[in-house]
Biopython code that builds the backbone (N, CA, C, O; Angstrom):
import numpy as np
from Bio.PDB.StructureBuilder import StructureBuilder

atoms = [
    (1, "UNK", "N", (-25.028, -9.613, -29.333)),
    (1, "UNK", "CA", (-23.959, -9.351, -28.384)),
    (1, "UNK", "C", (-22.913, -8.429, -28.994)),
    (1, "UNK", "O", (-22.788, -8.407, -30.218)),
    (2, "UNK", "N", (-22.092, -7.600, -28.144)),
    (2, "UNK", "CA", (-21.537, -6.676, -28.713)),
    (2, "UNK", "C", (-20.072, -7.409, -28.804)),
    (2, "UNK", "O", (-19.557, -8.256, -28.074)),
    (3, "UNK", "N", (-19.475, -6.569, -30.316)),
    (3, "UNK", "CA", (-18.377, -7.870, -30.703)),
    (3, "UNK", "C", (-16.791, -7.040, -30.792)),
    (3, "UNK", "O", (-15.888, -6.985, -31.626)),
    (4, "UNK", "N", (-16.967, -6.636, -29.854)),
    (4, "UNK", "CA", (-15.817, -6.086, -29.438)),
    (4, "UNK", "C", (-15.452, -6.073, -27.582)),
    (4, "UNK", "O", (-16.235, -6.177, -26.638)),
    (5, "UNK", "N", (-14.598, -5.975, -27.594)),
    (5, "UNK", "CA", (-13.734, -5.800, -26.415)),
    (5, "UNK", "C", (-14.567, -4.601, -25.183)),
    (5, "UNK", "O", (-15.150, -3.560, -25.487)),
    (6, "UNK", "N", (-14.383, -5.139, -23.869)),
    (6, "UNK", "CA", (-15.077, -3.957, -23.106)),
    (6, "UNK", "C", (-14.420, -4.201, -21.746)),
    (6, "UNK", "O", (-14.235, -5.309, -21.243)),
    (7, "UNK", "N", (-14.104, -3.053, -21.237)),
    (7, "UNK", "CA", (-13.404, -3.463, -19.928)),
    (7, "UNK", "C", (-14.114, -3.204, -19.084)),
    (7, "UNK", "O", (-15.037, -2.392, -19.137)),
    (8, "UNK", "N", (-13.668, -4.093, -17.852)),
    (8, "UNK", "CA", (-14.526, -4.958, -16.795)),
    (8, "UNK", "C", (-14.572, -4.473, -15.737)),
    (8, "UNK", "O", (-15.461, -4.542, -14.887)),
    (9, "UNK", "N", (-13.089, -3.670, -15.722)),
    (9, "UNK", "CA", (-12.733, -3.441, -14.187)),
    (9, "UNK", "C", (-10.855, -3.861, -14.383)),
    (9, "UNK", "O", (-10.206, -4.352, -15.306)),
    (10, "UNK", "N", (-10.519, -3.389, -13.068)),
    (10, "UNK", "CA", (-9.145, -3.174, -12.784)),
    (10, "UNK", "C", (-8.609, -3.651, -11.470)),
    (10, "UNK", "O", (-9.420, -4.069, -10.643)),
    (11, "UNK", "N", (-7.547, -3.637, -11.236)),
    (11, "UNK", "CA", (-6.712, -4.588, -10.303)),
    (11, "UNK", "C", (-5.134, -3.997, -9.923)),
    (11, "UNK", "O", (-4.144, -4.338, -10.570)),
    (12, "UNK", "N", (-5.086, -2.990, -8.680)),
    (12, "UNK", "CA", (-3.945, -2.533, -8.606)),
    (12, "UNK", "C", (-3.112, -3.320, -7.244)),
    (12, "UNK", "O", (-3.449, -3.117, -6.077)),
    (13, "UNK", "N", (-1.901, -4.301, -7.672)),
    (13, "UNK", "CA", (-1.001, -5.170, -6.888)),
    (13, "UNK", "C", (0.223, -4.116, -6.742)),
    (13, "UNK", "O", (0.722, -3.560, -7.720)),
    (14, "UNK", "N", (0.657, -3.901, -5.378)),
    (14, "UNK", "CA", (1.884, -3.366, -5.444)),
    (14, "UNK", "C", (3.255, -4.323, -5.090)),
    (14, "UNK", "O", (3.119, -5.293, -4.344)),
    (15, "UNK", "N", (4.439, -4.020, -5.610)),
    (15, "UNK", "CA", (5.142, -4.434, -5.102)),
    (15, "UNK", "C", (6.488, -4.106, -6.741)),
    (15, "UNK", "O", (6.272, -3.517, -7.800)),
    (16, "UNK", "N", (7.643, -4.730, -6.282)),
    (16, "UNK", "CA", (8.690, -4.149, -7.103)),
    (16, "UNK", "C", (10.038, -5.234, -6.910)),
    (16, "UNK", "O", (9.971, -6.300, -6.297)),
    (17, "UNK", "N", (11.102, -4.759, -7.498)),
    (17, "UNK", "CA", (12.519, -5.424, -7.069)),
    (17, "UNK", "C", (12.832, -5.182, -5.646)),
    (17, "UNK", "O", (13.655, -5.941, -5.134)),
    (18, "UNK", "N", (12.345, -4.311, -4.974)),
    (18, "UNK", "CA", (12.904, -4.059, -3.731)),
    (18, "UNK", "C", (11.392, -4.332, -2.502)),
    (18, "UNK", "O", (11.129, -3.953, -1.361)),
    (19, "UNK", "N", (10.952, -4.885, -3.177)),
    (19, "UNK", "CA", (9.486, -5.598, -2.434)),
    (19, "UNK", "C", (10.145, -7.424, -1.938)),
    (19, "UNK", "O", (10.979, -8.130, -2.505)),
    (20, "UNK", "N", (9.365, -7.654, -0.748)),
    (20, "UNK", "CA", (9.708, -9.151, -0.361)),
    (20, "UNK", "C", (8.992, -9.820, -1.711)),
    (20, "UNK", "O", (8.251, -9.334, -2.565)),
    (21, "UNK", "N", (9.481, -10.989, -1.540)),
    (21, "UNK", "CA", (8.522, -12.443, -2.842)),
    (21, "UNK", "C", (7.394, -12.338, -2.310)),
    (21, "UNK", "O", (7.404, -11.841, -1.184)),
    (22, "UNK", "N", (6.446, -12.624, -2.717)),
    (22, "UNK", "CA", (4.839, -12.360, -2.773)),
    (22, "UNK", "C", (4.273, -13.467, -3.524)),
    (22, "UNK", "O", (5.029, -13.928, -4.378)),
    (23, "UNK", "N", (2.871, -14.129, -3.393)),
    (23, "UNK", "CA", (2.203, -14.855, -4.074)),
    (23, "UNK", "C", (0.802, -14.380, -3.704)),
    (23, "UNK", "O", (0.804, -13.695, -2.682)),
    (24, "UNK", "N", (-0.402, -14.563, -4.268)),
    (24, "UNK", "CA", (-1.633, -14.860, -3.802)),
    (24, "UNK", "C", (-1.885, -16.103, -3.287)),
    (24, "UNK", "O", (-1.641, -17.030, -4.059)),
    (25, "UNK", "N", (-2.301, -16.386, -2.210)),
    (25, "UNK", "CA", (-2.707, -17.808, -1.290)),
    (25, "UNK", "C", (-4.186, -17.756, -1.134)),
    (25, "UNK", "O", (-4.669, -18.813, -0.729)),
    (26, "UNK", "N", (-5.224, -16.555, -1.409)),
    (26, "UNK", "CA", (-6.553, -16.836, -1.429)),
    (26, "UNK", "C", (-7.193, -16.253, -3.110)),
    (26, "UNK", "O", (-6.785, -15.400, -3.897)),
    (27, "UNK", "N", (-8.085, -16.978, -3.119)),
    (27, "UNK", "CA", (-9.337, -16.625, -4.423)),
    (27, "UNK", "C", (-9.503, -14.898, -4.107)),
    (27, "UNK", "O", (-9.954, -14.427, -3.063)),
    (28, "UNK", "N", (-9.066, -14.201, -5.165)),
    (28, "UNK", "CA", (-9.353, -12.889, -5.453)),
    (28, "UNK", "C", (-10.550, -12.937, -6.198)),
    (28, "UNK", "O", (-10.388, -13.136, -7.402)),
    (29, "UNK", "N", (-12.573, -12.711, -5.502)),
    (29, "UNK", "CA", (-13.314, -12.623, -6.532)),
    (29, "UNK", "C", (-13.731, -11.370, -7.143)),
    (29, "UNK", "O", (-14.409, -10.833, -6.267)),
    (30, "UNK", "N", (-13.706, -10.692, -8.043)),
    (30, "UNK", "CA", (-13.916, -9.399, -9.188)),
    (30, "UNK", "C", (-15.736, -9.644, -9.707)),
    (30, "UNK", "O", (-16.073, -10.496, -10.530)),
    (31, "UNK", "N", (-16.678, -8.717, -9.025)),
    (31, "UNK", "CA", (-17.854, -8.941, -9.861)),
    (31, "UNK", "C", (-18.081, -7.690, -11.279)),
    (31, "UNK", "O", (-17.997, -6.462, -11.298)),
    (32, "UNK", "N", (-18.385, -8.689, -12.319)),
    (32, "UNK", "CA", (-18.539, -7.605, -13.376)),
    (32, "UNK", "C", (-19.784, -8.057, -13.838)),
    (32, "UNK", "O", (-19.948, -8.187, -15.051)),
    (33, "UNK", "N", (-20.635, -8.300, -13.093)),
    (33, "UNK", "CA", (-22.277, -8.665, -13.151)),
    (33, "UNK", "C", (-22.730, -7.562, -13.766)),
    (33, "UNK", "O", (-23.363, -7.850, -14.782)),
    (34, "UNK", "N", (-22.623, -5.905, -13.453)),
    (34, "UNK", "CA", (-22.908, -5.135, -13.769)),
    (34, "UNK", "C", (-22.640, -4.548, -15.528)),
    (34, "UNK", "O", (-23.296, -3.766, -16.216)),
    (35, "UNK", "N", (-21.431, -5.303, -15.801)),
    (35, "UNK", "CA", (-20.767, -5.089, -17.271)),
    (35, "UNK", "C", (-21.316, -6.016, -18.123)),
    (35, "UNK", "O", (-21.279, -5.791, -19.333)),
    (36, "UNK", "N", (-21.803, -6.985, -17.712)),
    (36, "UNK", "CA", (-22.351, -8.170, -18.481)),
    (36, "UNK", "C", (-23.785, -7.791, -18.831)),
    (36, "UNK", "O", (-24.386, -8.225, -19.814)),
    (37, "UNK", "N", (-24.249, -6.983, -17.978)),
    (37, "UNK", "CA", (-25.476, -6.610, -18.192)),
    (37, "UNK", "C", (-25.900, -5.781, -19.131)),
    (37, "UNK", "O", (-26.728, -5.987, -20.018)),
    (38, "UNK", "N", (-25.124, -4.579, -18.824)),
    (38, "UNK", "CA", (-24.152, -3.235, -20.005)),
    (38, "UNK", "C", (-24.371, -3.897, -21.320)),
    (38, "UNK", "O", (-25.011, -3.504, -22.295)),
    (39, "UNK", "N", (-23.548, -5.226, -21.085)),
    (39, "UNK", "CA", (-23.654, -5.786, -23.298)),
    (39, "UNK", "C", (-24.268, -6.596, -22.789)),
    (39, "UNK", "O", (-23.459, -7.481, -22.508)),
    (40, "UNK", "N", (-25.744, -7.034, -22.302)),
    (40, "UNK", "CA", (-27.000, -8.051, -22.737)),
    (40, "UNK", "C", (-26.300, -9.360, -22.787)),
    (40, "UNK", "O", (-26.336, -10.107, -23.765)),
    (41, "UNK", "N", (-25.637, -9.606, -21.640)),
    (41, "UNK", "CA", (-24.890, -10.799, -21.210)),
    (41, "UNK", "C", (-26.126, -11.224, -20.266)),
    (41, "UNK", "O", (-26.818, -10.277, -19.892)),
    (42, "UNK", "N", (-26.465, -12.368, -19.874)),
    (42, "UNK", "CA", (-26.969, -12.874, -18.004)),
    (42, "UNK", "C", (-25.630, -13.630, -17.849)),
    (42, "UNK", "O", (-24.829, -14.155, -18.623)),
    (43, "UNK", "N", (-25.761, -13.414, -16.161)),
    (43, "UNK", "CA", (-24.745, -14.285, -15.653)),
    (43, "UNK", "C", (-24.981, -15.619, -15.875)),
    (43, "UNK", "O", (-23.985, -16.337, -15.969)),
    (44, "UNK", "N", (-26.243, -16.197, -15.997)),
    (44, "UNK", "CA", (-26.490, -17.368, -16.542)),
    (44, "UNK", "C", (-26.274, -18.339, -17.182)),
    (44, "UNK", "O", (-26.386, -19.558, -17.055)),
    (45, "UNK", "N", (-25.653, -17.024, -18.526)),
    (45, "UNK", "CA", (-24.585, -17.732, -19.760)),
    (45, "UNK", "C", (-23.593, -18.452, -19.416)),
    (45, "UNK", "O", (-23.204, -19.340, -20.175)),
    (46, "UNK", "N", (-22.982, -18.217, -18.205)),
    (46, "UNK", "CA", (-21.580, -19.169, -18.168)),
    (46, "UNK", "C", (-22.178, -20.620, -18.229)),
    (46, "UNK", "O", (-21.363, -21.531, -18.087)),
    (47, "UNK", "N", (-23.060, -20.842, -18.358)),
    (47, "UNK", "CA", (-23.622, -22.518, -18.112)),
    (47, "UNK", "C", (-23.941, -22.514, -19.307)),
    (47, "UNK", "O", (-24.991, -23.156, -19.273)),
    (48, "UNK", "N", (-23.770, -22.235, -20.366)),
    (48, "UNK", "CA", (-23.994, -22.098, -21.232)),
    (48, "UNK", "C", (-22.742, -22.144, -22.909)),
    (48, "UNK", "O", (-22.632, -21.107, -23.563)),
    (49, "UNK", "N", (-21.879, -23.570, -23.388)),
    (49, "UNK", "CA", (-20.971, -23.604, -23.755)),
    (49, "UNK", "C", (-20.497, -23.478, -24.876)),
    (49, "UNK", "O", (-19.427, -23.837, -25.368)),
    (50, "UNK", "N", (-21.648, -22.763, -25.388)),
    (50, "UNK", "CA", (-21.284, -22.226, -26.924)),
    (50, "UNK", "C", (-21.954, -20.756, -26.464)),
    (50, "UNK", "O", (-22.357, -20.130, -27.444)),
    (51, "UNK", "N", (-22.143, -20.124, -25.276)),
    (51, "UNK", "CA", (-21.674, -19.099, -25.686)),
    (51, "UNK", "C", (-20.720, -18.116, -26.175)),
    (51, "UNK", "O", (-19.561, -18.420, -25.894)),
    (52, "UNK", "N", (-20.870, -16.897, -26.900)),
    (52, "UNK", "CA", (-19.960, -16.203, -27.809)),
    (52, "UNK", "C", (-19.366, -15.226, -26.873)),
    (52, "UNK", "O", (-19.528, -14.018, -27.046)),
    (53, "UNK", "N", (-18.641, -15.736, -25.823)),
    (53, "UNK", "CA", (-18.119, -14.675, -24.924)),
    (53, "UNK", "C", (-16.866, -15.221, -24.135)),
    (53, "UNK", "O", (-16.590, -16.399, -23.906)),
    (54, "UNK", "N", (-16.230, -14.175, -23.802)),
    (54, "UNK", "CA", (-14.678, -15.330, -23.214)),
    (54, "UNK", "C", (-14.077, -14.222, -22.378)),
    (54, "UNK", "O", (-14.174, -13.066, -22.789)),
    (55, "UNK", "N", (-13.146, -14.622, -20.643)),
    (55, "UNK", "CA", (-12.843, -13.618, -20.294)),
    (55, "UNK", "C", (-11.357, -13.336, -20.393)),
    (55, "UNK", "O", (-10.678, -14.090, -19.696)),
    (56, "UNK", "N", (-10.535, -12.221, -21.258)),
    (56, "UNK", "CA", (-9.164, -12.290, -21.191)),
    (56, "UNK", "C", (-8.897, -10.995, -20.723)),
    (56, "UNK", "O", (-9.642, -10.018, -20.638)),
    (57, "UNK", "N", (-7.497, -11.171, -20.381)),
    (57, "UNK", "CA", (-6.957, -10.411, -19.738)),
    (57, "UNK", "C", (-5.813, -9.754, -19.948)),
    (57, "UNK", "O", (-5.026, -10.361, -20.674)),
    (58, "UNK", "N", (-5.337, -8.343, -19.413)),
    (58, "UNK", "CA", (-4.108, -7.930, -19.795)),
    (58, "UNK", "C", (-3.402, -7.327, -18.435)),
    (58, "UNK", "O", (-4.177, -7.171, -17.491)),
    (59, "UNK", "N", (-1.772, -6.903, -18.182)),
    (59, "UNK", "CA", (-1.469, -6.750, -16.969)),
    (59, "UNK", "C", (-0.148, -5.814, -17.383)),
    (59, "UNK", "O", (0.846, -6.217, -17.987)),
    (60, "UNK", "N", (-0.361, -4.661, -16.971)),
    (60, "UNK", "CA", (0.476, -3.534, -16.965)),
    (60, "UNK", "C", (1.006, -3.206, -16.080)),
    (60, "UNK", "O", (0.166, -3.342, -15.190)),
    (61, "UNK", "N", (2.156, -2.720, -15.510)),
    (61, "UNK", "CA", (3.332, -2.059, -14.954)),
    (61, "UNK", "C", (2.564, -0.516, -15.186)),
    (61, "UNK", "O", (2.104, -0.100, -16.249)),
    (62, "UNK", "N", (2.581, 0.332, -13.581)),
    (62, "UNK", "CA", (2.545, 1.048, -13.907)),
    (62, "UNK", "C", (2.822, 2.180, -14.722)),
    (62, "UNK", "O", (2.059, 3.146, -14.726)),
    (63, "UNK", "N", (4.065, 2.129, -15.555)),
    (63, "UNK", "CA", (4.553, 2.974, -16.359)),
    (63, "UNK", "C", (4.097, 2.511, -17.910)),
    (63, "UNK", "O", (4.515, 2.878, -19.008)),
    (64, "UNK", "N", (3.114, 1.599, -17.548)),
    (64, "UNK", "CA", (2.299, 1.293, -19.030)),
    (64, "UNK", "C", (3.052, 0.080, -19.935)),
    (64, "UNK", "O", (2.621, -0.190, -21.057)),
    (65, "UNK", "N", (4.042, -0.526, -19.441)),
    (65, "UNK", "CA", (4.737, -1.412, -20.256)),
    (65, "UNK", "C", (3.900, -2.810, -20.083)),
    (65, "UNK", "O", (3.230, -2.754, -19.051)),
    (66, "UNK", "N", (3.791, -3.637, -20.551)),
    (66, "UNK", "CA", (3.189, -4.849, -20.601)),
    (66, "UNK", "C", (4.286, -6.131, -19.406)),
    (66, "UNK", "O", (5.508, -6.130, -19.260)),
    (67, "UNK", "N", (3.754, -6.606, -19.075)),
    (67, "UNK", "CA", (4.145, -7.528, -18.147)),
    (67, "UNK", "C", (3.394, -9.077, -18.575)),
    (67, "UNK", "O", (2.242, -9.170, -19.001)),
    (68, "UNK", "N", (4.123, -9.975, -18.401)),
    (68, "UNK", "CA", (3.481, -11.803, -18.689)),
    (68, "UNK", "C", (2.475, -12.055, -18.417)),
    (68, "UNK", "O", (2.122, -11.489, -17.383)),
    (69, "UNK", "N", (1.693, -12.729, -18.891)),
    (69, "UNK", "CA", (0.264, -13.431, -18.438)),
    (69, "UNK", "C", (0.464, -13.936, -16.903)),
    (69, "UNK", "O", (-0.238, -13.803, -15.901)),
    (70, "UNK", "N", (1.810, -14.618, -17.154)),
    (70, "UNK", "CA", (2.026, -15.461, -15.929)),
    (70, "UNK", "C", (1.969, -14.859, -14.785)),
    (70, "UNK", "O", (1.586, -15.663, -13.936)),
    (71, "UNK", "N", (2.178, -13.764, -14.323)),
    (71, "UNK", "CA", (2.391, -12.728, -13.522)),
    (71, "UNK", "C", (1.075, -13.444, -12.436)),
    (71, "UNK", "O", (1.400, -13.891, -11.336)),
    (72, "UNK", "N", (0.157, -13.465, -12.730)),
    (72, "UNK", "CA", (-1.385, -14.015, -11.833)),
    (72, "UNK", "C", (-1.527, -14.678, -12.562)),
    (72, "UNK", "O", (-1.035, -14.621, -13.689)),
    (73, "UNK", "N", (-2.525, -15.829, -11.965)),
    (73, "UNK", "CA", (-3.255, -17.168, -12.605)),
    (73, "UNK", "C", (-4.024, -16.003, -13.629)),
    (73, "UNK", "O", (-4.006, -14.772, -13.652)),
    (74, "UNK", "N", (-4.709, -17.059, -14.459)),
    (74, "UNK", "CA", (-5.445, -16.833, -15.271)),
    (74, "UNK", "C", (-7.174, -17.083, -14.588)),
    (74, "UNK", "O", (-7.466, -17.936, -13.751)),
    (75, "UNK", "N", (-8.129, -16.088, -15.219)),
    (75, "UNK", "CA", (-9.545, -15.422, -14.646)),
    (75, "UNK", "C", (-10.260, -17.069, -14.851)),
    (75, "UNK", "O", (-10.104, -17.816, -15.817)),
    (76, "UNK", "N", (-10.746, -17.215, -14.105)),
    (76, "UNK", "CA", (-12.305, -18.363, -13.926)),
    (76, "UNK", "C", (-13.648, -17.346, -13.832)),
    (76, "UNK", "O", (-13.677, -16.188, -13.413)),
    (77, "UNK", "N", (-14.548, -18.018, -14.267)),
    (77, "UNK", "CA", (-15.819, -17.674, -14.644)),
    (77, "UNK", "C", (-16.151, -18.163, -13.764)),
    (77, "UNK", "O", (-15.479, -19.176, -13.570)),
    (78, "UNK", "N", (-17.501, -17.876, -12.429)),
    (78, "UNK", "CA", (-17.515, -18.398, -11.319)),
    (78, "UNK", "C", (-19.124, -18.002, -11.860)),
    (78, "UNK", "O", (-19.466, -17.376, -12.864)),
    (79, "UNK", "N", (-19.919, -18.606, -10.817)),
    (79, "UNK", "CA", (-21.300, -18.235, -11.040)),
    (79, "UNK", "C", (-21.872, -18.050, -9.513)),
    (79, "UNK", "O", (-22.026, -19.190, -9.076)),
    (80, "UNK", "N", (-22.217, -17.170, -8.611)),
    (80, "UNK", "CA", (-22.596, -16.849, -7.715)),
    (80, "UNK", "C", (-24.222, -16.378, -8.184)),
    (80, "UNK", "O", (-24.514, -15.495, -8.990)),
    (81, "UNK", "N", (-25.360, -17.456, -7.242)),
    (81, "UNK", "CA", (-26.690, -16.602, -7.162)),
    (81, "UNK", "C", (-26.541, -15.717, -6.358)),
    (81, "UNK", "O", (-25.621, -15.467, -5.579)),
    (82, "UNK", "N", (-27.754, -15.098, -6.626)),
    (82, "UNK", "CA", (-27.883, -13.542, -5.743)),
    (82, "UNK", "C", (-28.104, -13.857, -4.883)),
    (82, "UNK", "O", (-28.521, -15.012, -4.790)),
    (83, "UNK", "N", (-27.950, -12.926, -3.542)),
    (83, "UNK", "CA", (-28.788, -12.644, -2.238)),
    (83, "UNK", "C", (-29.864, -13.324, -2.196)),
    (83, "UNK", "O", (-30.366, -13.246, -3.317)),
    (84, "UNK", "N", (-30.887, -14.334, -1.109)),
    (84, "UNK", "CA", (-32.061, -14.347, -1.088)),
    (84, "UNK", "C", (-32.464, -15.182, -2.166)),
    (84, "UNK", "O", (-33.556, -15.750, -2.142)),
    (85, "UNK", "N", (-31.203, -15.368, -3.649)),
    (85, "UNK", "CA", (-32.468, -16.157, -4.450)),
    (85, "UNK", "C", (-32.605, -17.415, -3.902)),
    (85, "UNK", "O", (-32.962, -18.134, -4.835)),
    (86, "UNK", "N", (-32.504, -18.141, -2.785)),
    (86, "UNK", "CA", (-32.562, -19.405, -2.257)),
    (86, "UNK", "C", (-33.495, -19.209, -1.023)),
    (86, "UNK", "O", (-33.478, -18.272, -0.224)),
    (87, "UNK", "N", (-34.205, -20.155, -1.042)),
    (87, "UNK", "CA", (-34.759, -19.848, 0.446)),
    (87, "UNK", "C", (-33.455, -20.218, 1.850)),
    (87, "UNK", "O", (-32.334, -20.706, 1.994)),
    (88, "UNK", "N", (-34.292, -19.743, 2.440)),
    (88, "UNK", "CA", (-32.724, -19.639, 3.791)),
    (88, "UNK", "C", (-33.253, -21.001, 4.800)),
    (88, "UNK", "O", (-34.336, -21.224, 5.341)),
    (89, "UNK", "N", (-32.220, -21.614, 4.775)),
    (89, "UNK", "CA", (-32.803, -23.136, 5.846)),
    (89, "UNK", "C", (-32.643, -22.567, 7.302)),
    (89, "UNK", "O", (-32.148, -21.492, 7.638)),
    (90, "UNK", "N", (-33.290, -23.743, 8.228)),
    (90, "UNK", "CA", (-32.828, -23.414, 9.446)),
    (90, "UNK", "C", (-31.462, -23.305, 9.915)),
    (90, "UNK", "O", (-30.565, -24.107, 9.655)),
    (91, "UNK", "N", (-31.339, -22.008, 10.795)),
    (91, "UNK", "CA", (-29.936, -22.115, 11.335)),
    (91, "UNK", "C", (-30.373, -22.454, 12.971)),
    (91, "UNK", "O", (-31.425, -22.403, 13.607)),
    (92, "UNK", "N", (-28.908, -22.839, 13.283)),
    (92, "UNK", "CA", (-29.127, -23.273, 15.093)),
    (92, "UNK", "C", (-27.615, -22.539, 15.474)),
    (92, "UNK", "O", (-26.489, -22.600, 14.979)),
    (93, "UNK", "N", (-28.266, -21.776, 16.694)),
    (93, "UNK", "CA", (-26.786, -21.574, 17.948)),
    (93, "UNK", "C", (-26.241, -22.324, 18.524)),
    (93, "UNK", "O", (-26.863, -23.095, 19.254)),
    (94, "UNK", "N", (-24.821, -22.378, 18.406)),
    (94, "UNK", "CA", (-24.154, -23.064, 19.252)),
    (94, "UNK", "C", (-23.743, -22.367, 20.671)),
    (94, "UNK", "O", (-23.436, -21.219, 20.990)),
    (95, "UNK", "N", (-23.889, -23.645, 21.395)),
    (95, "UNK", "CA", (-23.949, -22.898, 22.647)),
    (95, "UNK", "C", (-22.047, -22.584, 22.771)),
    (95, "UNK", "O", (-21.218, -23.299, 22.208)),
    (96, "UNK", "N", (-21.674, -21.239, 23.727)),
    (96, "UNK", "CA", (-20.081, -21.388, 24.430)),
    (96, "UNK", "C", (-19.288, -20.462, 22.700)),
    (96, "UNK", "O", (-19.760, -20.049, 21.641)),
    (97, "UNK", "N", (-18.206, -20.520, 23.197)),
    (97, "UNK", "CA", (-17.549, -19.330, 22.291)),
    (97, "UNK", "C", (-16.435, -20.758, 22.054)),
    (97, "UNK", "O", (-16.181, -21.504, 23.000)),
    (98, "UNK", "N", (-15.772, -21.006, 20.475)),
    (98, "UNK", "CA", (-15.333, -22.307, 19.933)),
    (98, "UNK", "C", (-13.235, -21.479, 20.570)),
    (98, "UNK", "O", (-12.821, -20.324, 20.478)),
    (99, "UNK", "N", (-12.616, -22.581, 21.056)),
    (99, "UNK", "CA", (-11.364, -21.727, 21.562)),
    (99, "UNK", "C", (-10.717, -23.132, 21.081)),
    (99, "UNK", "O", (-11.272, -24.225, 20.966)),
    (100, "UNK", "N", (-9.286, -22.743, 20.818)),
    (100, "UNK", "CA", (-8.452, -23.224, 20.273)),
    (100, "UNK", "C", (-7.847, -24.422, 21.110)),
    (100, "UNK", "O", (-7.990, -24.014, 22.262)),
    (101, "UNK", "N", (-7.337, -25.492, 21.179)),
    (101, "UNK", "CA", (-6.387, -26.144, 22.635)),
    (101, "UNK", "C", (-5.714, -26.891, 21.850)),
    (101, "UNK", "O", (-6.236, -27.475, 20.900)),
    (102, "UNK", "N", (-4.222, -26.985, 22.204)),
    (102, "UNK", "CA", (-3.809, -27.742, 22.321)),
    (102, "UNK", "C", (-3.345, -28.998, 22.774)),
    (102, "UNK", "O", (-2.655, -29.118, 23.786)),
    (103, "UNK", "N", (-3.856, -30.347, 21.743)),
    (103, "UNK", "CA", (-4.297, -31.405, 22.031)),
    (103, "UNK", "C", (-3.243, -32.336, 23.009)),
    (103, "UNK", "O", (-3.624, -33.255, 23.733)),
    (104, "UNK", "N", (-2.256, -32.018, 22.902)),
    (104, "UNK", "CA", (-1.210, -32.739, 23.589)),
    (104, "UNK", "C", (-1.302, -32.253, 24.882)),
    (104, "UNK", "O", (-0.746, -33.105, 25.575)),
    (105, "UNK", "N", (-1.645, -31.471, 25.499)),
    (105, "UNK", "CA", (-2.210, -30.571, 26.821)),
    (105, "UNK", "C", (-3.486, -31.186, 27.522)),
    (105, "UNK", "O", (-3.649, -30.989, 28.727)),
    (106, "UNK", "N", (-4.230, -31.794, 26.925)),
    (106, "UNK", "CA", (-5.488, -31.650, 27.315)),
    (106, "UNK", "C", (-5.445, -32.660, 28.237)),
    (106, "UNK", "O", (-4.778, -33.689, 28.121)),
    (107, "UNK", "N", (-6.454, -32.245, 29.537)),
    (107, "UNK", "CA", (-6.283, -34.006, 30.618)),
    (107, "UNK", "C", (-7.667, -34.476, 30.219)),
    (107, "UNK", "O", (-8.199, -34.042, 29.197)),
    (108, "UNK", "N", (-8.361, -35.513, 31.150)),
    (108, "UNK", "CA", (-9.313, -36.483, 30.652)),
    (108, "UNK", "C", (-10.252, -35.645, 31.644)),
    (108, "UNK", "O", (-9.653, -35.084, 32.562)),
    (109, "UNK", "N", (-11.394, -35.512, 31.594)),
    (109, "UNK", "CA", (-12.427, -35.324, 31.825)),
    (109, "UNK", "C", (-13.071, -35.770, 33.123)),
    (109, "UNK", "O", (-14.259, -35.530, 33.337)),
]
sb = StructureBuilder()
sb.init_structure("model")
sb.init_model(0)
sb.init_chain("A")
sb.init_seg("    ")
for serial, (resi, resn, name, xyz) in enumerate(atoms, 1):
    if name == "N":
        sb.init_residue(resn, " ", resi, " ")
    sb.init_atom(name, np.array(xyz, "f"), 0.0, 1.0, " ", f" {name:<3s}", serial, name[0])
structure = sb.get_structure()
């Protein structure tokens, strides 16, 4: 395995002092399946707990100055199979289009 540092990919968030407060409220997922492959990684390895590999991270201001870890959560190792590697079960249609109601509205039947 190669024993140095290799970058993965990138992540541009905008916003500033004169931006509203901001948080992330959903899972941002990043695939670097392709980079792992690059250094003779399988995605496989994450199940794997002595492997010699770890994902860290760094987070710059555009003008190149360094900014806190804290800034975003910190990266999880996720393991997604591919496309297709599962066989596909039965699916069924539901009949009618699913619409919203409000329950305090509704009369009896």
């Amino acid at each position: 395995l190669v024993a140095s540092c290799v970058r993965a990919g990138g992540l541009f968030v905008l916003g500033g002092p004169l931006e509203m407060p901001w948080e992330f409220d959903r899972l941002f997922k990043y695939d670097i399946t392709s980079v792992l492959h690059e250094i003779g990684i399988e995605p496989e390895d994450v199940f794997d707990a002595h492997a010699p590999f770890r994902v860290t991270y760094e987070i710059h201001a555009v003008n190149g100055s360094a900014l806190p870890l804290s800034t975003l959560s910190p990266p999880t190792i996720m393991f997604q199979p591919a496309a297709g590697a599962a066989q596909d079960g039965a699916s069924y249609d539901v009949a009618g289009v699913g619409v919203r109601k409000n329950i305090n509205d509704l009369t009896n039947a």
